[in-house]
N, C-alpha and C positions, 0 to 999 in steps of 0.2 A: 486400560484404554481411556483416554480423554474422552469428553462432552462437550459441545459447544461451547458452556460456560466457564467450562476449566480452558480449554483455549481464549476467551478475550479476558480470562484473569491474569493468565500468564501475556497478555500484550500489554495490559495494565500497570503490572509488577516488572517489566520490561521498559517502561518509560513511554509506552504509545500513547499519544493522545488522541482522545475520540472526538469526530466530529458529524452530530446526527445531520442528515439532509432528507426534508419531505421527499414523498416523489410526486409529480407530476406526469400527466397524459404519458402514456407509451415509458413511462421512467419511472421504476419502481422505488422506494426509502430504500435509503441507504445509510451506510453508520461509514466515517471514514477515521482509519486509526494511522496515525504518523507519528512517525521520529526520525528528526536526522539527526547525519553523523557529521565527523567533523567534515570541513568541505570536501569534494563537493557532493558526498552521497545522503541522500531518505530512502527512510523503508516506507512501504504504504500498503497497505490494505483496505481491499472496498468490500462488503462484507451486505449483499443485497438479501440473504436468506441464509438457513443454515445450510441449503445446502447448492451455494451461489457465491463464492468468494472468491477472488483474488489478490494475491500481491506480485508488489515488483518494487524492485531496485533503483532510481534511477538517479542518474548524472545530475545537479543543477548547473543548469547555465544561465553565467551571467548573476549569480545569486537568486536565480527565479526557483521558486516552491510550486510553479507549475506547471509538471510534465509533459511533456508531449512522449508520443509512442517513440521520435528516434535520441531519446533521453534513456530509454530504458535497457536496464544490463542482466536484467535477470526479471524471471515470473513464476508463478504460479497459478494454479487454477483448480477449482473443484469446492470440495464441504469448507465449511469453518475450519473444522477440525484437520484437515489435509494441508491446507493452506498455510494453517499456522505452525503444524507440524512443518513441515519444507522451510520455513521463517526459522524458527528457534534453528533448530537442528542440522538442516543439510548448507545454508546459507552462511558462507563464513563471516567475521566480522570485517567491514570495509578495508581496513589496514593489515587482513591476512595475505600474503603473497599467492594467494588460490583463490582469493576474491574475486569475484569477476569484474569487469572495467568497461571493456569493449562494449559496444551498443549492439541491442538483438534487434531480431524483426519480433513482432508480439502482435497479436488479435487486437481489432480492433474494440474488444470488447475491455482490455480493459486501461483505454484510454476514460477519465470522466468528461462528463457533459463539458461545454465551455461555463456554461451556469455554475455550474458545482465545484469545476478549478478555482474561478473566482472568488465565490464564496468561500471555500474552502483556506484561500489567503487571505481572503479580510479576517476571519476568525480567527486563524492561527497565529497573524501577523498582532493581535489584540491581547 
């Protein structure tokens, strides 16, 4: 069985890039790990605690790196370790014919802040 640390090494050794963010009042730190694919899909993962994670799939539009909820085609939710588990393994790669496309409905949870989208593209865009 995996450990927390063996899943963000395998997001590591996967090509994800991490991007820490303080938290602020009511918004706890956060670490956000991304890759995309070729157009128009990213993977992403927000990773608030070990046992506070999600990812999701989503569409970019327009070449924008920052989702909104009706962007997204697939999710996840739960540990580090469950999350990234569903990532590697149940999640096919963008170009498999069983990949998912179509946009889901998803919690609002894990949209990020407008703060942290932004951020999140000046850094990654660097």
């Amino acid at each position: 069985m995996w450990t927390s640390d063996d899943a963000l090494n395998q997001l590591a050794a996967r090509g994800y890039r991490a991007v820490p963010f303080a938290g602020s009042p009511g918004q706890p730190d956060m670490t956000l790990f991304t890759r995309g694919w070729d157009e128009p899909f990213t993977d992403q993962v927000v990773i608030r605690g070990e046992d506070d994670a999600t990812a999701f799939r989503f569409r970019r539009v327009d070449g924008a790196d920052a989702p909104e909820r009706t962007d997204c085609v697939w999710y996840a939710a739960g540990t580090v370790v469950k999350v990234v588990d569903a990532l590697i393994f149940d999640l096919p790669h963008p170009a498999h014919p069983r990949a998912p496309r179509a946009a889901i409905t998803v919690p609002d949870t894990l949209v990020l802040p407008p703060g942290a989208r932004a951020d999140a593209h000046a850094q990654l865009s660097s």
